[in-house]
PQR file with spaces between the fields and no chain letter, atoms N, CA, C, O and H, PARSE charges and radii, in Angstrom:
ATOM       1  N    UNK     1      -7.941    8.043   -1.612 -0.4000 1.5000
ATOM       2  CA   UNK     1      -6.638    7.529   -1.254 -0.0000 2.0000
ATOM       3  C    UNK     1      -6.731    6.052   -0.866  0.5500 1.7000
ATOM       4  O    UNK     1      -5.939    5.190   -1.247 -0.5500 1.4000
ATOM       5  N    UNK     2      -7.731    5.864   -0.108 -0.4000 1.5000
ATOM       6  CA   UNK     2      -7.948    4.396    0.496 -0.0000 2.0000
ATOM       7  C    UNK     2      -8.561    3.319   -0.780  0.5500 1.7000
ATOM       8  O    UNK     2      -8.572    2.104   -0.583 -0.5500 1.4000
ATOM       9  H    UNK     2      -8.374    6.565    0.202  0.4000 1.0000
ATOM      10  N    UNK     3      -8.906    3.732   -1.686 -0.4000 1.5000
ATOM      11  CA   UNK     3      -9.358    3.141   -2.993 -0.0000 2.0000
ATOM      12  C    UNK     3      -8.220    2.673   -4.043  0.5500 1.7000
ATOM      13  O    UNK     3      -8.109    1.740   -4.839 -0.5500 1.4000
ATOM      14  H    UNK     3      -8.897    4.719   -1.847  0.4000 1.0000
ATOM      15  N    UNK     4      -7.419    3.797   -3.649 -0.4000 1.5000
ATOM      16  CA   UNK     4      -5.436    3.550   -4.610 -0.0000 2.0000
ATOM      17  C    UNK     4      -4.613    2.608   -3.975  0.5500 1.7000
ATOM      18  O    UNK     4      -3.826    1.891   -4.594 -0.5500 1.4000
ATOM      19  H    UNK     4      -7.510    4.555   -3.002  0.4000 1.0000
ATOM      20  N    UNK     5      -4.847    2.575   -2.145 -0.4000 1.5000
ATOM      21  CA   UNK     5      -4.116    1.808   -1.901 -0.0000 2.0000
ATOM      22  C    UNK     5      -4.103    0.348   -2.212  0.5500 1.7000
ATOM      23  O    UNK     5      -3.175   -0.447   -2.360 -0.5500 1.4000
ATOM      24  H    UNK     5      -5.486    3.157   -1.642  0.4000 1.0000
ATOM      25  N    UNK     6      -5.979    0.173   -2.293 -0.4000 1.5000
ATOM      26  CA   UNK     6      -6.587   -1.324   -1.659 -0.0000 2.0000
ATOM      27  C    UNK     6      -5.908   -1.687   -3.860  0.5500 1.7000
ATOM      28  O    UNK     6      -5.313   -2.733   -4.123 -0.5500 1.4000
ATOM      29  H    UNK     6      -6.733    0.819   -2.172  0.4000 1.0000
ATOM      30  N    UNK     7      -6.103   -0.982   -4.601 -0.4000 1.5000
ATOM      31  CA   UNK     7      -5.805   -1.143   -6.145 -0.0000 2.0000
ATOM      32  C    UNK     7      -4.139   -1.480   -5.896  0.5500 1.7000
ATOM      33  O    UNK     7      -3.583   -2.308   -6.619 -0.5500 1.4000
ATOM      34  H    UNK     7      -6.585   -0.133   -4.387  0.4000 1.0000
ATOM      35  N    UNK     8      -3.621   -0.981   -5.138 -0.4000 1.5000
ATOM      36  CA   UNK     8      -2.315   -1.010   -5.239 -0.0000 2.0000
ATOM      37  C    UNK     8      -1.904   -2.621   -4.834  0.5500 1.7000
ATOM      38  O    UNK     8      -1.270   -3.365   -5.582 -0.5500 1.4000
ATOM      39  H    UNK     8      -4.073   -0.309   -4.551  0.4000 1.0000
ATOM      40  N    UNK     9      -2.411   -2.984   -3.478 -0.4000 1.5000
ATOM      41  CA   UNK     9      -2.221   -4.089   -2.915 -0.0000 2.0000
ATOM      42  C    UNK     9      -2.943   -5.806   -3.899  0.5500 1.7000
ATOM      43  O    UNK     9      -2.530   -6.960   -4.011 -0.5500 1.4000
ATOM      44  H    UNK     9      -2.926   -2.379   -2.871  0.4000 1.0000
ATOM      45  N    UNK    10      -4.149   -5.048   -4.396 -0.4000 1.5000
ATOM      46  CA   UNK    10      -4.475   -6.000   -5.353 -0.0000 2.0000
ATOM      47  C    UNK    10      -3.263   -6.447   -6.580  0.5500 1.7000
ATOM      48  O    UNK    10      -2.938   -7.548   -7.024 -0.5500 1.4000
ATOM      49  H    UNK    10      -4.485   -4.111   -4.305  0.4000 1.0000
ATOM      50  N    UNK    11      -2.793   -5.073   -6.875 -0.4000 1.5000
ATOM      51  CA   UNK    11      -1.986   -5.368   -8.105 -0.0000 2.0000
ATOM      52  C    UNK    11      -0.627   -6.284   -7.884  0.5500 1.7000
ATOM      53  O    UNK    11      -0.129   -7.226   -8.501 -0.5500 1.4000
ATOM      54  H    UNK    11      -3.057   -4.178   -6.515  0.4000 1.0000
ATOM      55  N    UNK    12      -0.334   -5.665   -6.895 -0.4000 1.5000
ATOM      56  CA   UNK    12       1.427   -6.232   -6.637 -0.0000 2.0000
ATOM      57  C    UNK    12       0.394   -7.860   -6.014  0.5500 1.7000
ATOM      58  O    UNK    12       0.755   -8.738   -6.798 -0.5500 1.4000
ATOM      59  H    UNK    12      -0.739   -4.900   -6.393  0.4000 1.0000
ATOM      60  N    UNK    13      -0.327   -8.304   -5.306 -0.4000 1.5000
ATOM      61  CA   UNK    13      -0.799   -9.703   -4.966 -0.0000 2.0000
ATOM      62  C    UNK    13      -0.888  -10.537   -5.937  0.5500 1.7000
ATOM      63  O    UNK    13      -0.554  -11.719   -5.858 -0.5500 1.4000
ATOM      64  H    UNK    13      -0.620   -7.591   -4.669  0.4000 1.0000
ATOM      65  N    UNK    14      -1.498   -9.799   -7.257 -0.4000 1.5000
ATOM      66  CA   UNK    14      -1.848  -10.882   -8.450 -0.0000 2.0000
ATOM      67  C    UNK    14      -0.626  -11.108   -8.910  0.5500 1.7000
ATOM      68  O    UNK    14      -0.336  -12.285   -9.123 -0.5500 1.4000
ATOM      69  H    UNK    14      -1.769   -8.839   -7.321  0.4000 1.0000
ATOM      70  N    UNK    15       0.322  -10.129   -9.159 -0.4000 1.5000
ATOM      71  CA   UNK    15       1.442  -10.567   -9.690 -0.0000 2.0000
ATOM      72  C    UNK    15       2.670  -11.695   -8.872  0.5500 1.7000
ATOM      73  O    UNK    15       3.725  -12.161   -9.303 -0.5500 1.4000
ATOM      74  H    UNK    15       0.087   -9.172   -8.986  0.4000 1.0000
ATOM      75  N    UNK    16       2.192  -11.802   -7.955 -0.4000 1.5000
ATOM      76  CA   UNK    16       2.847  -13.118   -7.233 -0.0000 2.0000
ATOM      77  C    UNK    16       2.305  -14.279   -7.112  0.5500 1.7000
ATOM      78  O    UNK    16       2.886  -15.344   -6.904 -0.5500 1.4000
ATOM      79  H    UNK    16       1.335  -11.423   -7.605  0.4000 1.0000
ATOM      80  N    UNK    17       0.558  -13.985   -7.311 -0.4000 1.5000
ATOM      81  CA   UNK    17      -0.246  -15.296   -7.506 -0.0000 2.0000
ATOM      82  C    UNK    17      -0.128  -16.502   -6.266  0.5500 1.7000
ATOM      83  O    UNK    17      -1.037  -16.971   -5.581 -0.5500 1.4000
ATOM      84  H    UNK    17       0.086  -13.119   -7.480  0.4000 1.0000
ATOM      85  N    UNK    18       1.420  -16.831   -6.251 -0.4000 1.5000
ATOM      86  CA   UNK    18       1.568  -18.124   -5.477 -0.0000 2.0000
ATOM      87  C    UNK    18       2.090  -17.959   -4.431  0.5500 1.7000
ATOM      88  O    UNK    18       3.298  -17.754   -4.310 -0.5500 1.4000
ATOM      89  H    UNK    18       2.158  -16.450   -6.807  0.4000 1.0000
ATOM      90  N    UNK    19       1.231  -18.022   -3.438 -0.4000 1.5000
ATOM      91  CA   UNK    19       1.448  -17.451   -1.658 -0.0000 2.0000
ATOM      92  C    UNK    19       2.122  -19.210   -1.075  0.5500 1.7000
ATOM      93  O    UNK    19       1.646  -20.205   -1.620 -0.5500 1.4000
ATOM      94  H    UNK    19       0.249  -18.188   -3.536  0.4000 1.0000
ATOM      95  N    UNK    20       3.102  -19.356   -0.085 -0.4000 1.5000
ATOM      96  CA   UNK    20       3.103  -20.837    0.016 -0.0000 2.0000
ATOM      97  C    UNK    20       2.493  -21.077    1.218  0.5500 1.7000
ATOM      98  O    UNK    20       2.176  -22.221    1.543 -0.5500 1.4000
ATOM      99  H    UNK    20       3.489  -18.547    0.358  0.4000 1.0000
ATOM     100  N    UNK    21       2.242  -19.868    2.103 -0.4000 1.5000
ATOM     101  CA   UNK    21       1.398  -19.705    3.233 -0.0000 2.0000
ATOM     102  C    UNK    21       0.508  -18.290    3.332  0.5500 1.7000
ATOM     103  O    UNK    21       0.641  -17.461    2.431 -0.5500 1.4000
ATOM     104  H    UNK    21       2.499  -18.939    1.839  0.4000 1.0000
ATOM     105  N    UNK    22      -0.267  -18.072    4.283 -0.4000 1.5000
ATOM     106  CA   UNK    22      -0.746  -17.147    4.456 -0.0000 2.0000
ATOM     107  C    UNK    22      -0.139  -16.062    5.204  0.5500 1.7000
ATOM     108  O    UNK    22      -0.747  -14.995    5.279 -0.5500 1.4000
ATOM     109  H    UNK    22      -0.375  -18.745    5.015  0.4000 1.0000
ATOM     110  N    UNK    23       0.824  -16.185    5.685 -0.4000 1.5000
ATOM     111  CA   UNK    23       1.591  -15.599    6.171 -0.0000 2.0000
ATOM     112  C    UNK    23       2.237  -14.600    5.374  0.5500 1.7000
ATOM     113  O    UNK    23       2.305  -13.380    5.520 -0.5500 1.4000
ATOM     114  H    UNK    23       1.318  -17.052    5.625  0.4000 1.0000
ATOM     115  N    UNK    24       2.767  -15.487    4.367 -0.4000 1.5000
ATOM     116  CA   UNK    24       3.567  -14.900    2.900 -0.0000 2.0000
ATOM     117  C    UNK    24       3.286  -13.636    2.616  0.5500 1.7000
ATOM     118  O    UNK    24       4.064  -12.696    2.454 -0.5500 1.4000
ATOM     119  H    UNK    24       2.712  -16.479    4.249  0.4000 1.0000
ATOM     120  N    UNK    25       1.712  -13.679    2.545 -0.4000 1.5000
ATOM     121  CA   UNK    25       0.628  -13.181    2.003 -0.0000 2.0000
ATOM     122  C    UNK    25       0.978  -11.647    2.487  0.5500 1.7000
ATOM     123  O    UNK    25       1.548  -10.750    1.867 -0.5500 1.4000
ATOM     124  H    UNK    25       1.080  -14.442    2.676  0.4000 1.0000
ATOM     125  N    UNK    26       0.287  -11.674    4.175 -0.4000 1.5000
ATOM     126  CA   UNK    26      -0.048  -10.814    4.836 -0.0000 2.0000
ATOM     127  C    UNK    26       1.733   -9.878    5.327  0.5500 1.7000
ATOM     128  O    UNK    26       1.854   -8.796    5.902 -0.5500 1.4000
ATOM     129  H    UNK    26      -0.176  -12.403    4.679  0.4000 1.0000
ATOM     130  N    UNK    27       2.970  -10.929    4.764 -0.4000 1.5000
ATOM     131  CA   UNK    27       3.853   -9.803    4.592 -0.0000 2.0000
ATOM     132  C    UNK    27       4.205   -9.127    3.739  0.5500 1.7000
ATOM     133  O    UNK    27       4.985   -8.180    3.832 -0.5500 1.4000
ATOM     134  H    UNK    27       2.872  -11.808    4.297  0.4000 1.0000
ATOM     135  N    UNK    28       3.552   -9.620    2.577 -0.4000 1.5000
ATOM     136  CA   UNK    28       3.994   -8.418    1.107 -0.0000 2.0000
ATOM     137  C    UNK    28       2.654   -7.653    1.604  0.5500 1.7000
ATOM     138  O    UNK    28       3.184   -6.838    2.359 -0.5500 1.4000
ATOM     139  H    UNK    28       2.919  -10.390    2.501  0.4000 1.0000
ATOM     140  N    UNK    29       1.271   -7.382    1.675 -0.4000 1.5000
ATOM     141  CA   UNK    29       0.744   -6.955    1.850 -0.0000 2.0000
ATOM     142  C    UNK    29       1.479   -5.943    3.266  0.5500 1.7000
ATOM     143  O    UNK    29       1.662   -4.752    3.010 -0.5500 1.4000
ATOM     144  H    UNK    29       0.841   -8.045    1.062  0.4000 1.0000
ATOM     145  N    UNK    30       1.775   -6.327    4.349 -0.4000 1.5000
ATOM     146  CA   UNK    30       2.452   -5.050    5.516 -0.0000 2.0000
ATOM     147  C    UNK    30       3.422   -4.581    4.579  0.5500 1.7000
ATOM     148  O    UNK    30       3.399   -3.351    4.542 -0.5500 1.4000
ATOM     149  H    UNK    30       1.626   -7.294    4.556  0.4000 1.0000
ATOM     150  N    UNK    31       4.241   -5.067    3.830 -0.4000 1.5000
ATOM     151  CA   UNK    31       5.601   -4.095    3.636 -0.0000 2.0000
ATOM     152  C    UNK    31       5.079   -2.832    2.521  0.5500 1.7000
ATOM     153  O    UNK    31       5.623   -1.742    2.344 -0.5500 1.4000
ATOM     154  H    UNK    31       4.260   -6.066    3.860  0.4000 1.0000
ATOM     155  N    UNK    32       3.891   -3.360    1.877 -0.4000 1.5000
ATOM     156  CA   UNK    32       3.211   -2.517    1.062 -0.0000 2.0000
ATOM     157  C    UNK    32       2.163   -1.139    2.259  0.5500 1.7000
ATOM     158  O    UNK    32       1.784    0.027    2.146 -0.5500 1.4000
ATOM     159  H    UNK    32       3.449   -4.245    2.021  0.4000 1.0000
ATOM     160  N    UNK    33       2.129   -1.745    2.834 -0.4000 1.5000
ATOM     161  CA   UNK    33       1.498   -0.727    3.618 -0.0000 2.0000
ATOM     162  C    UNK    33       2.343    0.351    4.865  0.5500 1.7000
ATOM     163  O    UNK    33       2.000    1.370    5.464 -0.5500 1.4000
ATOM     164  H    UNK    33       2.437   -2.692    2.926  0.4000 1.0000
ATOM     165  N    UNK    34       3.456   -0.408    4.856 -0.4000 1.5000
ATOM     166  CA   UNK    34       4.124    0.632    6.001 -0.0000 2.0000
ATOM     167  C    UNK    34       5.489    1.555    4.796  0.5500 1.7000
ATOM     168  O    UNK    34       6.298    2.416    5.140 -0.5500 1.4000
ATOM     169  H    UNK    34       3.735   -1.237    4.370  0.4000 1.0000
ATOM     170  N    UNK    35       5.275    0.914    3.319 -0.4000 1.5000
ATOM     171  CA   UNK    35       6.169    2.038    2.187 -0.0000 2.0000
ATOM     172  C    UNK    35       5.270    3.062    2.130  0.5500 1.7000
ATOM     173  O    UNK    35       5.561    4.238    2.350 -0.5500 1.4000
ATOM     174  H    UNK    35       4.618    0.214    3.039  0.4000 1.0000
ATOM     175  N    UNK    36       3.960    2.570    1.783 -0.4000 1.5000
ATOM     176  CA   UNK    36       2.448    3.822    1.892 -0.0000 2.0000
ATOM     177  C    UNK    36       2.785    4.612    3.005  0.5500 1.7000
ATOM     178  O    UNK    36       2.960    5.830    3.043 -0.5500 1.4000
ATOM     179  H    UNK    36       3.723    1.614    1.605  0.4000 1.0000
ATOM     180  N    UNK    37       2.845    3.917    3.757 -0.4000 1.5000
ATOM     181  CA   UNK    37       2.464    5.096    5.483 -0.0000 2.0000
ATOM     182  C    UNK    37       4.437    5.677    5.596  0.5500 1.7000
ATOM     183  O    UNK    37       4.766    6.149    6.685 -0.5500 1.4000
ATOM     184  H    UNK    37       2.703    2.927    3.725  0.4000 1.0000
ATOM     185  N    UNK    38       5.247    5.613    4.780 -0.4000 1.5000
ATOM     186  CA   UNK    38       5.854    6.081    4.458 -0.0000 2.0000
ATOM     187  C    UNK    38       6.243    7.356    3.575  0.5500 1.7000
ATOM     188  O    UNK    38       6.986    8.296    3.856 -0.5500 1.4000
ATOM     189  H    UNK    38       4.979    5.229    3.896  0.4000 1.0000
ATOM     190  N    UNK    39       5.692    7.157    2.710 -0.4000 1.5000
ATOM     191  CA   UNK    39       5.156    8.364    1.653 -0.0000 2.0000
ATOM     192  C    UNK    39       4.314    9.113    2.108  0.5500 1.7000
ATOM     193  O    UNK    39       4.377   10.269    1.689 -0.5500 1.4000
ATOM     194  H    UNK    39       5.088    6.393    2.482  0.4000 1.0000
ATOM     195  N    UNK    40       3.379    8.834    2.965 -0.4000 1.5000
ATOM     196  CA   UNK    40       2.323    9.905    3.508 -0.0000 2.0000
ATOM     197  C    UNK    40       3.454   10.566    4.207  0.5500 1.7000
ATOM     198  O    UNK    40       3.706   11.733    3.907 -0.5500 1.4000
ATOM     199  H    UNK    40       3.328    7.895    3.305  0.4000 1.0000
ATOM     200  N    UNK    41       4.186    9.937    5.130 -0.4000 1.5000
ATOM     201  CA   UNK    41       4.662   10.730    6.085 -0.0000 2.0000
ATOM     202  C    UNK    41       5.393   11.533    5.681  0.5500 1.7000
ATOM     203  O    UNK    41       5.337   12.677    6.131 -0.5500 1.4000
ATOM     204  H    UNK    41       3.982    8.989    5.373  0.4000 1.0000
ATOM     205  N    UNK    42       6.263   11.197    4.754 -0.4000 1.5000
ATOM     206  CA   UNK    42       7.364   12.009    4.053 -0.0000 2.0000
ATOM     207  C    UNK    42       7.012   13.085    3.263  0.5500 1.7000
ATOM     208  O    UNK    42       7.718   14.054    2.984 -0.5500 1.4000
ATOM     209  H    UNK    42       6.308   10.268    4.389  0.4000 1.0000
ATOM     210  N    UNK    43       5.563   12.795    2.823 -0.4000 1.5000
ATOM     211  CA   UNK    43       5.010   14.686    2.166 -0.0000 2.0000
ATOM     212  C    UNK    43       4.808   13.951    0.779  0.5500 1.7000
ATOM     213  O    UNK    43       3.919   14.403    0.058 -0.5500 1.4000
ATOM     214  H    UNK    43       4.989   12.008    3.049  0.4000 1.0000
ATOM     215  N    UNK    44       5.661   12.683    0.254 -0.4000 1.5000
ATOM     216  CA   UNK    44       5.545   12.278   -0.733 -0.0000 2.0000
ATOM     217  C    UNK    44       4.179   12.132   -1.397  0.5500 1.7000
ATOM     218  O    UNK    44       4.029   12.435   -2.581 -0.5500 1.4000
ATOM     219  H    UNK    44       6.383   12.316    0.841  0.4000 1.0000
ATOM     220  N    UNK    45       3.170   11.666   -0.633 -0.4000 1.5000
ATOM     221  CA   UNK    45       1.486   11.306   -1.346 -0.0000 2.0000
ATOM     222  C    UNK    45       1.114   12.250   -1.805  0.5500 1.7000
ATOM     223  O    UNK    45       1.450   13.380   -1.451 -0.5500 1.4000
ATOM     224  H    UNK    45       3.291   11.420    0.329  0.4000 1.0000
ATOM     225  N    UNK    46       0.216   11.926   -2.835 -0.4000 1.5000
ATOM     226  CA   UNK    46      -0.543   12.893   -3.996 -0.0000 2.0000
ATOM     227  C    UNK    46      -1.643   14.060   -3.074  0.5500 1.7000
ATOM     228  O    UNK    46      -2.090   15.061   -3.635 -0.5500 1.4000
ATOM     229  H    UNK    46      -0.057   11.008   -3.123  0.4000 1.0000
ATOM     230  N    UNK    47      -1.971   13.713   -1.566 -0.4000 1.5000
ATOM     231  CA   UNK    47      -2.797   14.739   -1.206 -0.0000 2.0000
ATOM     232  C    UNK    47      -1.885   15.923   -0.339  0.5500 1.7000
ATOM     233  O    UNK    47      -0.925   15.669    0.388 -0.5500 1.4000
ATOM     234  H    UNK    47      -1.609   12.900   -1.111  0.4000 1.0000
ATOM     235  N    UNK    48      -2.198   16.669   -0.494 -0.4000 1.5000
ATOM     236  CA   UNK    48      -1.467   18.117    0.262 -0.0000 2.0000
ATOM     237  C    UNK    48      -2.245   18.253    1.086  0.5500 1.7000
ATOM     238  O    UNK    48      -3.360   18.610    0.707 -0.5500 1.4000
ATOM     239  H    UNK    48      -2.978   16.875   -1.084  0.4000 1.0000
ATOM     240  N    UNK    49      -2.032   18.042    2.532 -0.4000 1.5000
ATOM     241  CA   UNK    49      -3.241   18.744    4.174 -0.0000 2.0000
ATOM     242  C    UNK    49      -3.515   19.758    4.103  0.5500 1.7000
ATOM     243  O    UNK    49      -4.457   20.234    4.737 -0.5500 1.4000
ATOM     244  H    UNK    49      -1.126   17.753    2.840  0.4000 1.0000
ATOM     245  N    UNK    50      -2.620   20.549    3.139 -0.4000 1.5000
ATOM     246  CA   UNK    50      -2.703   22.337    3.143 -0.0000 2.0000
ATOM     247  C    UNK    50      -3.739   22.595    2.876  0.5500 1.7000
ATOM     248  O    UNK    50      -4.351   23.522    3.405 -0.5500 1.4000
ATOM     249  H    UNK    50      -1.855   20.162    2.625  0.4000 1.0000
ATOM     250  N    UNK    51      -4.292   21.699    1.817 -0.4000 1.5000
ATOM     251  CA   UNK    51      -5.433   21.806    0.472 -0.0000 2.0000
ATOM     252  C    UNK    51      -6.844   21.585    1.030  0.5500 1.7000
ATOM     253  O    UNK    51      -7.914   21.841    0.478 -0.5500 1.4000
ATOM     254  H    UNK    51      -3.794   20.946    1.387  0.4000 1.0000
ATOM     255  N    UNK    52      -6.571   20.933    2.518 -0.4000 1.5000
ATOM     256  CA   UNK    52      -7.756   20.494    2.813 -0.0000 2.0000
ATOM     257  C    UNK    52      -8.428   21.570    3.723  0.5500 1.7000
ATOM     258  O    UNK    52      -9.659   21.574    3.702 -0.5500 1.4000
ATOM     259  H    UNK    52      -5.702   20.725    2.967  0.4000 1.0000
ATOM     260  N    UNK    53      -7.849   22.410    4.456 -0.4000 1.5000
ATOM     261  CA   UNK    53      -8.464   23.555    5.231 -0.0000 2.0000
ATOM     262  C    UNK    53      -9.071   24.403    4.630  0.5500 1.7000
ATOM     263  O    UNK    53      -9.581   25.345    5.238 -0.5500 1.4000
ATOM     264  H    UNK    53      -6.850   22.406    4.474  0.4000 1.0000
């Protein structure tokens, strides 16, 4: 899961290429990470907890 995300965050970064600060940066990167920790929460993500017991 932690391997899809870090692929995920790479992908959507390259496609903007041009950060005008670092700041920029590190907010497409959070909004990408709290839609993730969104989908986990919501049941939406590809792993089921059920699956894991």
């Amino acid at each position: 899961m932690l391997e899809n995300l870090n692929k995920q965050i790479r992908r959507r970064t390259k496609v903007a290429t041009i950060f005008p600060n670092k700041e920029s940066c590190l907010r497409l990167i959070a909004s990408i990470l709290m839609e993730t920790s969104d989908d986990w929460k919501s049941g939406r993500s590809h792993l089921n907890p059920d699956h894991l017991s």
